[in-house]
C-alpha positions in Angstrom: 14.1 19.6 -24.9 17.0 20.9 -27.1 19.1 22.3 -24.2 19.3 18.8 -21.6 22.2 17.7 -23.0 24.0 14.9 -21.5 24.1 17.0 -18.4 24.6 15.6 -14.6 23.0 18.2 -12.3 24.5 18.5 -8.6 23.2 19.8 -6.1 25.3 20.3 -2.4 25.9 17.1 -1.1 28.4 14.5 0.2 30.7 12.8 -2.4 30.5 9.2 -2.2 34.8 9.5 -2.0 34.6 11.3 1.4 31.8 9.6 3.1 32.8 8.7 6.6 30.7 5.7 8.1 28.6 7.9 9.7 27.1 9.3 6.3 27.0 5.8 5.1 25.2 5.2 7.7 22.7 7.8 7.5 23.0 7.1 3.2 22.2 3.6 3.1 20.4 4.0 0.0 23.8 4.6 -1.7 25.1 1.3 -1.2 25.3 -1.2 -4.2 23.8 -3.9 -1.8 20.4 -2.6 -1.9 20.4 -2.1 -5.4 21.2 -5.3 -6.1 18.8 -6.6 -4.4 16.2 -4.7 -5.9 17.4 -5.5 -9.8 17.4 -9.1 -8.7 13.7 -8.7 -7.6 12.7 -10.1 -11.3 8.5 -9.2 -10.2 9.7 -5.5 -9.1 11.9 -5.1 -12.1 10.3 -7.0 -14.4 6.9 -5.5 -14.3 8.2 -2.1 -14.6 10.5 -3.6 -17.8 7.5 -5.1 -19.3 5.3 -1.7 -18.3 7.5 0.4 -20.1 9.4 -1.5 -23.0 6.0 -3.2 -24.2 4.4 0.1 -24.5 6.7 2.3 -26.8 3.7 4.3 -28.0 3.0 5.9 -24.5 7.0 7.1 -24.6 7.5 7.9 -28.1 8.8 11.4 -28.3 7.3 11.7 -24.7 9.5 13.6 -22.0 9.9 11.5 -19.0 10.3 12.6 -14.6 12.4 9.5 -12.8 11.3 10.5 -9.3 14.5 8.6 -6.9 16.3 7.5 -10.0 18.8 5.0 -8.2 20.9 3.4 -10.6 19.0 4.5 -13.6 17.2 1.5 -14.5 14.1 2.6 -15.6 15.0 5.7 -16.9 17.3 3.7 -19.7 14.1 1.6 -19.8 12.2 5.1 -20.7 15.1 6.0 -23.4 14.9 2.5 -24.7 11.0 2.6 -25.6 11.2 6.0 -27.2 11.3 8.9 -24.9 12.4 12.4 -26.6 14.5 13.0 -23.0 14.4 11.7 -19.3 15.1 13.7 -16.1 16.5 11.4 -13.4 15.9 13.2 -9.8 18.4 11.0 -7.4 16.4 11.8 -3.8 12.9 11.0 -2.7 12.3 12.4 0.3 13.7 15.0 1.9 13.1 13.9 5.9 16.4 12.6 7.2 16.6 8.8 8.4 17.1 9.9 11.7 15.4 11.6 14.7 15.9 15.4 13.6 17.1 16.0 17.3 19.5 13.8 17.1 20.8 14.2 13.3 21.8 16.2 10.8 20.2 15.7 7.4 22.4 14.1 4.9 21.3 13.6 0.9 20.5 10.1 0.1 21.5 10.0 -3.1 25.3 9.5 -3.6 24.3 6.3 -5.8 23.6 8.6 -8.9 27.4 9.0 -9.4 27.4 5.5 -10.3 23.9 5.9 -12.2 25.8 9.1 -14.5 28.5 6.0 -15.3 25.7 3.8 -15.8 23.8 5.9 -18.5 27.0 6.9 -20.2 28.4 3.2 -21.0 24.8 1.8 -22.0 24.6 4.9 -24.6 22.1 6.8 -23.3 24.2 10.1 -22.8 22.7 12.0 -24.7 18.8 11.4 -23.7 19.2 10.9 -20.1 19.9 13.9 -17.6 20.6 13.1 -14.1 19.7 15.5 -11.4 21.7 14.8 -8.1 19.4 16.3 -5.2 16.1 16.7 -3.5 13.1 17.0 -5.7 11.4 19.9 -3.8 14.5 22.1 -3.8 16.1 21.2 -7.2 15.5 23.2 -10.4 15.1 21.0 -13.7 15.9 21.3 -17.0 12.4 20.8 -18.4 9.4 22.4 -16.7 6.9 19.9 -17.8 6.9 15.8 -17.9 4.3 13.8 -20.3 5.2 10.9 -18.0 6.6 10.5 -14.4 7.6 6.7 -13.7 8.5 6.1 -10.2 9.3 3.0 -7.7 8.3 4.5 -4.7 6.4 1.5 -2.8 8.5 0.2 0.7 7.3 -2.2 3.3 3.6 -2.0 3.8 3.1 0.1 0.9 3.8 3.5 2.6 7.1 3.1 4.7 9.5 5.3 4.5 6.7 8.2 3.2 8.2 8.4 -0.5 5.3 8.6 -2.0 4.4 12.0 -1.0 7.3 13.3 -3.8 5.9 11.4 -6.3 2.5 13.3 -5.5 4.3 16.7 -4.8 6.2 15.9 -8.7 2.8 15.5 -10.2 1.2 18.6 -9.1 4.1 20.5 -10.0 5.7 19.1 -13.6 3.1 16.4 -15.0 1.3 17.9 -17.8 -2.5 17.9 -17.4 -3.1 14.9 -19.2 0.4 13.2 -18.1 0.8 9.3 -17.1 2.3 8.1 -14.1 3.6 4.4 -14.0 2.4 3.0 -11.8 -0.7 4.3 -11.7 -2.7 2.7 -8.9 -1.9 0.4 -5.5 -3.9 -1.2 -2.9 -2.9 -2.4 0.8 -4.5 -6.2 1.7 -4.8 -7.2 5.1 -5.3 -11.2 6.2 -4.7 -12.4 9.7 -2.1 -15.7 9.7 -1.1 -18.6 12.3 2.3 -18.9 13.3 2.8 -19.6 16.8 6.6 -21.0 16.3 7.6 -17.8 15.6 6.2 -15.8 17.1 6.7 -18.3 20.5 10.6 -18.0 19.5 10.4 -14.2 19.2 7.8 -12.4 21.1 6.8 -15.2 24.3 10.3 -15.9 24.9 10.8 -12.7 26.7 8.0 -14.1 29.1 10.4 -16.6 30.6 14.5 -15.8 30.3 16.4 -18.5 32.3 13.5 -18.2 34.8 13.3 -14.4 35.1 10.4 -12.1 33.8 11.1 -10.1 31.2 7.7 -9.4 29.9 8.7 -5.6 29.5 10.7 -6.3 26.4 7.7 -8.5 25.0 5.6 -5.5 24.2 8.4 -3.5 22.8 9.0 -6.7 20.4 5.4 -6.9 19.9 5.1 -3.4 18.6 7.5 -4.1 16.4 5.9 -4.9 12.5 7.9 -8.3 10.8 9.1 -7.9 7.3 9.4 -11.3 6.3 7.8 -13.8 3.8 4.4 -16.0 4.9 3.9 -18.9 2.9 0.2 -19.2 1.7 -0.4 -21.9 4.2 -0.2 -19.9 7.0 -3.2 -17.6 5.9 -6.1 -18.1 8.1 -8.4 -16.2 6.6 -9.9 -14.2 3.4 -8.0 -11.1 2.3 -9.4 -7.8 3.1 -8.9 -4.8 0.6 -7.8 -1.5 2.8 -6.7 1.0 0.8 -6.8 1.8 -2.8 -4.8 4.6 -4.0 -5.0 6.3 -7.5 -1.8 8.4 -8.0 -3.2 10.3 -10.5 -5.8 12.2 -8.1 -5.0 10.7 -4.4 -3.6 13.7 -2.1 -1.1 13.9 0.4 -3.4 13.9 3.1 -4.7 10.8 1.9 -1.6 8.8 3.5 -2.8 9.5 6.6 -5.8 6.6 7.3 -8.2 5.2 9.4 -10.4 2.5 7.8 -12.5 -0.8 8.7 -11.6 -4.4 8.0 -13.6 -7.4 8.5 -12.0 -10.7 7.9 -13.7 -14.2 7.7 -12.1 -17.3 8.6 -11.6 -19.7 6.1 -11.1 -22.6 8.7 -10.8 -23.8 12.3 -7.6 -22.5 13.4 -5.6 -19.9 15.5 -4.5 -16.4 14.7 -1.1 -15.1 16.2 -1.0 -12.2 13.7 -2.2 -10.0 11.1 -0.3 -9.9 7.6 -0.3 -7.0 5.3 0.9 -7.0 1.5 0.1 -4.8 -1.6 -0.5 -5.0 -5.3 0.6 -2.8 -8.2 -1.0 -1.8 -11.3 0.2 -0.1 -14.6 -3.4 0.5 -15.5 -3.1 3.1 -18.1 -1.0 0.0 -20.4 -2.3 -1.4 -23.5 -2.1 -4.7 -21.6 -2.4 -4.6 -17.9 0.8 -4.8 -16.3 0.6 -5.8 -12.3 2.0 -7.4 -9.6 1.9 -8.3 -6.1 3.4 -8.7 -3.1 1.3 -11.2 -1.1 2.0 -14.3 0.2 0.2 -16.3 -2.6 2.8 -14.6 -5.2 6.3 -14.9 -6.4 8.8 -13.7 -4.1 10.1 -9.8 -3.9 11.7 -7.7 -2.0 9.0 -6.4 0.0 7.9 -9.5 1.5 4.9 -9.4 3.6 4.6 -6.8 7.1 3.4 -9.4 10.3 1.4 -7.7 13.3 1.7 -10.0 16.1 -1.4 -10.2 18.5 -0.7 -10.1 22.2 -3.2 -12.8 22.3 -3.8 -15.9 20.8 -7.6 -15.8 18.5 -9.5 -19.0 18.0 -11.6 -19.0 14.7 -14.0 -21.7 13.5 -14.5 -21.4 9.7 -16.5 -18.6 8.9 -16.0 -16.6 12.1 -15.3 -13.1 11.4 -12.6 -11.0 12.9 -13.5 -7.3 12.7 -11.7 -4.2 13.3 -9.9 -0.8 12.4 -6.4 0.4 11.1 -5.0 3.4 11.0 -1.7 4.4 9.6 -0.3 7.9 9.8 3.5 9.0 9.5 5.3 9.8 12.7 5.7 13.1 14.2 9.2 13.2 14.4 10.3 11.3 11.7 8.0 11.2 9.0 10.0 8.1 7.2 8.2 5.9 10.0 4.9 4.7 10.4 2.4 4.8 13.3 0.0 2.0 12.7 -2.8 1.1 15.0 -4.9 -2.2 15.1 -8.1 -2.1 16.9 -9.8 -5.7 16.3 -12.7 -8.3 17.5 -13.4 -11.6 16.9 -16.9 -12.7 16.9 -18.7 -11.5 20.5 -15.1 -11.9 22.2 -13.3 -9.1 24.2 -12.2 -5.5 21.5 -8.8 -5.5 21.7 -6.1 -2.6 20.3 -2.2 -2.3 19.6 -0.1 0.6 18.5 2.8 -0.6 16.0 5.5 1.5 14.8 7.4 0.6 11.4 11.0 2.2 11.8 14.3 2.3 10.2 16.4 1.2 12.0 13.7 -1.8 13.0 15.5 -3.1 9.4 19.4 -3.2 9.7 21.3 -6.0 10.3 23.6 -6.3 13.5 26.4 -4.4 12.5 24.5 -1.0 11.7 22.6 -1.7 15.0 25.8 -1.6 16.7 26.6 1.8 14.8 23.2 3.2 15.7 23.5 2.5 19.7 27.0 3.5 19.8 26.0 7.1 17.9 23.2 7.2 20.2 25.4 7.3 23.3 27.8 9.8 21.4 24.8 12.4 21.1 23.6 11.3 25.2 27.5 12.3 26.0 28.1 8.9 27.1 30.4 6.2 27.3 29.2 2.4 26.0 31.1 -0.6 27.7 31.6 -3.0 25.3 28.6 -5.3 27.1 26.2 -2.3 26.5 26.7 -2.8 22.8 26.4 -6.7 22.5 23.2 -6.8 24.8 22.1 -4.2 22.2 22.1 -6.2 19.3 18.3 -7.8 19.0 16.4 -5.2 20.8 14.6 -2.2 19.2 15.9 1.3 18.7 13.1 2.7 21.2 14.1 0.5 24.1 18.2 1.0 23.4 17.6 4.6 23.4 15.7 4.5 26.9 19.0 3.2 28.3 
């Protein structure tokens, strides 16, 4: 492309100089903290270094889509191997974090002001072009890609539903015989002891100072972990659940309902199931892949724990059978509605509805933030206690008060 220049694309959004707390709020993404976090994942970076930079003969002269560009990491990775130009596209998703109701929708992509810095003291000025703004309602400066790379994956694969724009950047600018890195992923589930925890977080609610309150157990129960499992833990066999190929899967295809059947590897107790995912760069010279499961080097990701209402007892080689189905929530398609329904040998079918959302992940402070903005839009007025009683509960059962 003789016309991409060392442009920076904008599209209407907030500046990162006059964010209040509110957008930072809603535009976590933009915060260094993150990004450092996922550089310093050396399996997540890594593997899409060694993907790319090992393979200069895919990029050569090749015209390259970074769908959610971030910092620009692997788009200099792109312009290092070869590629003729690289289009950066700073937002993945165009859903706001928040409940629509509630929110306005703000651009989560005030990081790329850094990433234009970025590009232009590494040298890659000229053969980068950033585009700040959502990929379905931005206009780029080539009309077709040879390769789109992407890192799309969150917490059990599919959180946060960014992988849908990767899909919809396929269908529209990857040429007909285009690569996408990566290329394929696949969902594991296992089922895992760990009763201290899970007695220290979910049955401690069964008995506070003396009183019952059993209520807040099943909120905390419907509440997925992120967190790491150490191998020891695993009680049984992995089970493969889903298998996506992002060169042909379909939107639709996010939306799931498929069996499992896990076999005990010995006599023990299951408290939870434990999900984790692998990623392949299959279309390499030399496989590039990695995972995320509890037998593997640490990342970012960690592992996603479903705690069981009930205890299971296993003898090796029992078998746990079941269902689970994942589909994106209604109102906030950046969350995840995951169902369990599951038996152990001839013993009672049991079910649980999970939901996987955001603010299930910030820390204290932003919890604080999120109550505190949730009695703004309810037009009421928080006592101080309000807030600090706030601070380990989930968002569903603050907002019910």
């Amino acid at each position: 492309m003789d016309s991409a220049g060392p442009s920076m694309i904008h599209h209407p959004s907030t500046s990162g100089h006059d964010m209040t707390s509110r957008d930072y709020y809603a535009d976590s993404y933009a915060h260094f903290g993150i990004h450092e976090e996922m550089l310093k994942d050396t399996v997540r970076t890594g593997s899409y270094r060694s993907a790319i930079i090992n393979n200069p003969h895919l990029f050569q002269g090749k015209t390259v889509l970074d769908v959610g560009c971030g910092t620009g990491i692997l788009s200099m990775f792109a312009a290092k191997a070869g590629a003729k130009h690289v289009v950066g596209v700073s937002s993945l998703a165009s859903s706001s974090l928040f409940d629509v109701k509630s929110f306005t929708k703000i651009d989560m992509s005030n990081i790329i002001d850094q990433a234009e810095k970025i590009v232009e003291a590494n040298g890659f000025k000229d053969k980068i072009t950033l585009v700040k703004g959502k990929l379905e309602e931005s206009e780029l400066p080539i009309k077709e890609f040879d390769i789109i790379i992407s890192e799309w994956m969150g917490y059990f694969l599919l959180y946060e539903s960014m992988l849908d724009t990767v899909l919809l950047a396929r269908d529209k600018y990857l040429k007909k015989d285009g690569l996408i890195f990566p290329d394929t992923a696949t969902l594991y589930l296992a089922a895992i002891e760990d009763q201290d925890y899970k007695e220290e977080k979910i049955n401690f609610w069964d008995n506070v100072y003396g009183f019952d309150y059993s209520c807040i157990k099943d909120i905390a129960l419907r509440e997925p972990l992120v967190d790491t499992v150490e191998m020891k833990a695993v009680v049984t066999d992995p089970c493969l659940l889903k298998h996506i190929d992002l060169l042909t899967a379909k939107k639709e295809d996010l939306t799931f309902d498929v069996p499992f059947s896990l076999t005990a590897s010995r006599n023990d107790y299951v408290h939870a199931f434990l999900a984790w995912f692998d990623i392949s760069f299959e279309c390499t010279h030399k496989k590039v892949k990695f995972s995320t499961g509890p037998h593997s080097q640490y990342t970012h990701w960690k592992q996603t724990v479903f705690y069981t209402p009930t205890t299971i007892v296993v003898s090796e080689g029992d078998k746990i059978n079941g269902r689970l189905m994942c589909a994106p929530n209604a109102r906030n398609n950046r969350d995840l509605d995951i169902g369990i329904t599951y038996q152990a040998g001839t013993g009672p079918s049991q079910s649980m509805q999970y939901k996987m959302c955001v603010y299930s992940f910030f820390p204290p402070q932003l919890r604080i933030l999120a109550f505190c903005l949730l009695g703004v839009i309810k037009n009421r007025t928080l006592t101080g206690y309000q807030v600090l009683i706030a601070l380990p509960f989930p968002i569903e059962f603050l907002s019910s008060l």
